[in-house]
C-alpha positions as a Markdown table, in Angstrom:
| # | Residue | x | y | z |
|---|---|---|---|---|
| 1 | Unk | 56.2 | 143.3 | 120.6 |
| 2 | Unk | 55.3 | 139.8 | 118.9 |
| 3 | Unk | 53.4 | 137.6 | 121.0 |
| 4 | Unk | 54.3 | 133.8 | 121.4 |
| 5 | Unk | 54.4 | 131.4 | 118.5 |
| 6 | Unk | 54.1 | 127.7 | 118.3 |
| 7 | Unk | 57.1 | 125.8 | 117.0 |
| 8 | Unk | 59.4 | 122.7 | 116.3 |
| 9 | Unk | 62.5 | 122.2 | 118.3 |
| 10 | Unk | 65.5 | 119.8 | 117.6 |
| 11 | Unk | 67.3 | 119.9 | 120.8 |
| 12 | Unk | 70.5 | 117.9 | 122.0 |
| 13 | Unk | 69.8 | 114.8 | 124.1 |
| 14 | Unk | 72.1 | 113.9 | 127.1 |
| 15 | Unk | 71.8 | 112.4 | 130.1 |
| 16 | Unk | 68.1 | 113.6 | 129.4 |
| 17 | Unk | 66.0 | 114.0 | 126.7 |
| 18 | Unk | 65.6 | 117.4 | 125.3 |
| 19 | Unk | 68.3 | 118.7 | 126.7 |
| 20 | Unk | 69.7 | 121.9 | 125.3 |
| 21 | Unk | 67.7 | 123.5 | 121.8 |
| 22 | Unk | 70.1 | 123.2 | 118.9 |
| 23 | Unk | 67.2 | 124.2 | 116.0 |
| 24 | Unk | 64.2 | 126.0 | 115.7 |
| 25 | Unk | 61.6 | 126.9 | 113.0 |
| 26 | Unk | 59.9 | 131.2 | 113.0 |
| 27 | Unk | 58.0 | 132.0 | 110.1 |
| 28 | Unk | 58.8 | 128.7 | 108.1 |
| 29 | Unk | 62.5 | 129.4 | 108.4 |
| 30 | Unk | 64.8 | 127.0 | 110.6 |
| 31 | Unk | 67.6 | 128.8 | 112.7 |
| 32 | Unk | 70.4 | 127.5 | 114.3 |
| 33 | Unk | 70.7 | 128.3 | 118.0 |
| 34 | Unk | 74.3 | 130.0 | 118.2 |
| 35 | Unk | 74.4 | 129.8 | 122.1 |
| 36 | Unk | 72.2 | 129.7 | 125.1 |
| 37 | Unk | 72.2 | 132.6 | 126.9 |
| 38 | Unk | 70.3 | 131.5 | 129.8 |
| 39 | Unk | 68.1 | 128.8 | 131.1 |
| 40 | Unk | 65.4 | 128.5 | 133.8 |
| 41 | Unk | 62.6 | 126.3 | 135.2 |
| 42 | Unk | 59.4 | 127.2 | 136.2 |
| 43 | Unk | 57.1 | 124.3 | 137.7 |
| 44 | Unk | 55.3 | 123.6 | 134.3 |
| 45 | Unk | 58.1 | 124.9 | 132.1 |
| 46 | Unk | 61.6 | 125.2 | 130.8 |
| 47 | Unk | 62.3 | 128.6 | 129.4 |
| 48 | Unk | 65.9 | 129.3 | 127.0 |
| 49 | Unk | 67.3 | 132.6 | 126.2 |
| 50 | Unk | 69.0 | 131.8 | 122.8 |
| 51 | Unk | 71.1 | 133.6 | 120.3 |
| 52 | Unk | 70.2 | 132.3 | 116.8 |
| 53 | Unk | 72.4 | 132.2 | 113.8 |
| 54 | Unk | 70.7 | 135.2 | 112.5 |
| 55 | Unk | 72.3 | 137.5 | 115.1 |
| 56 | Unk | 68.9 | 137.9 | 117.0 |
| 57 | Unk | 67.9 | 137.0 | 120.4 |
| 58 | Unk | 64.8 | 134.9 | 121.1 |
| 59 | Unk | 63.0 | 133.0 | 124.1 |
| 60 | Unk | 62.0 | 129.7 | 124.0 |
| 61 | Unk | 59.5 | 128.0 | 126.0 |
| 62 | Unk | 59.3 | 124.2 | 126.4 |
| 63 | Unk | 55.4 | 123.5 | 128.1 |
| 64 | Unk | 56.5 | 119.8 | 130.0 |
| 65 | Unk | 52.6 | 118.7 | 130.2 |
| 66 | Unk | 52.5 | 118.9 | 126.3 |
| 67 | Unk | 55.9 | 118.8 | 125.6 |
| 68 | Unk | 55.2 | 121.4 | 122.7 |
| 69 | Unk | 57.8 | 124.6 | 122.2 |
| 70 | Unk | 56.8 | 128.4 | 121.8 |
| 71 | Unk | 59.1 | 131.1 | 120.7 |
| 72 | Unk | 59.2 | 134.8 | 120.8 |
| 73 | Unk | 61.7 | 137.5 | 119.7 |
| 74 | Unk | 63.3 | 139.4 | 122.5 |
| 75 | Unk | 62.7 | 142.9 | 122.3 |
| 76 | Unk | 65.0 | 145.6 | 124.3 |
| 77 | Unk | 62.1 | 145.7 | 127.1 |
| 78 | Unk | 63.3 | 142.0 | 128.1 |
């Protein structure tokens, strides 16, 4: 299973910045996030199941000290 990956996020703003992840960039390729599957907090981070437009599941991970994203695929272990 593929290990975490830095990468950009474009996400929706609301009633608070970055709120839902609309875009996101693996391997140099941006993918459109289809639909959030679910969504969690954890005292230091936001975490996003997502389906992308390329009909594969991913986690994303949004670090709030840094503000920087990580992404890895889902595998069926998850």
């Amino acid at each position: 299973m593929r290990d975490w990956s830095r990468t950009s996020v474009q996400c929706y703003s609301g009633y608070r910045a970055d709120e839902s992840p609309r875009h996101f960039v693996l391997d140099g390729n941006e993918l459109r996030v289809r639909r959030v599957l679910a969504e969690w907090r954890e005292p230091e981070s936001r975490h996003f199941t997502i389906r992308a437009d390329d009909g594969k599941d991913y986690l994303l991970r949004q670090e709030m000290g840094s503000d920087s994203w990580q992404v890895k695929p889902m595998s069926k272990d998850d």
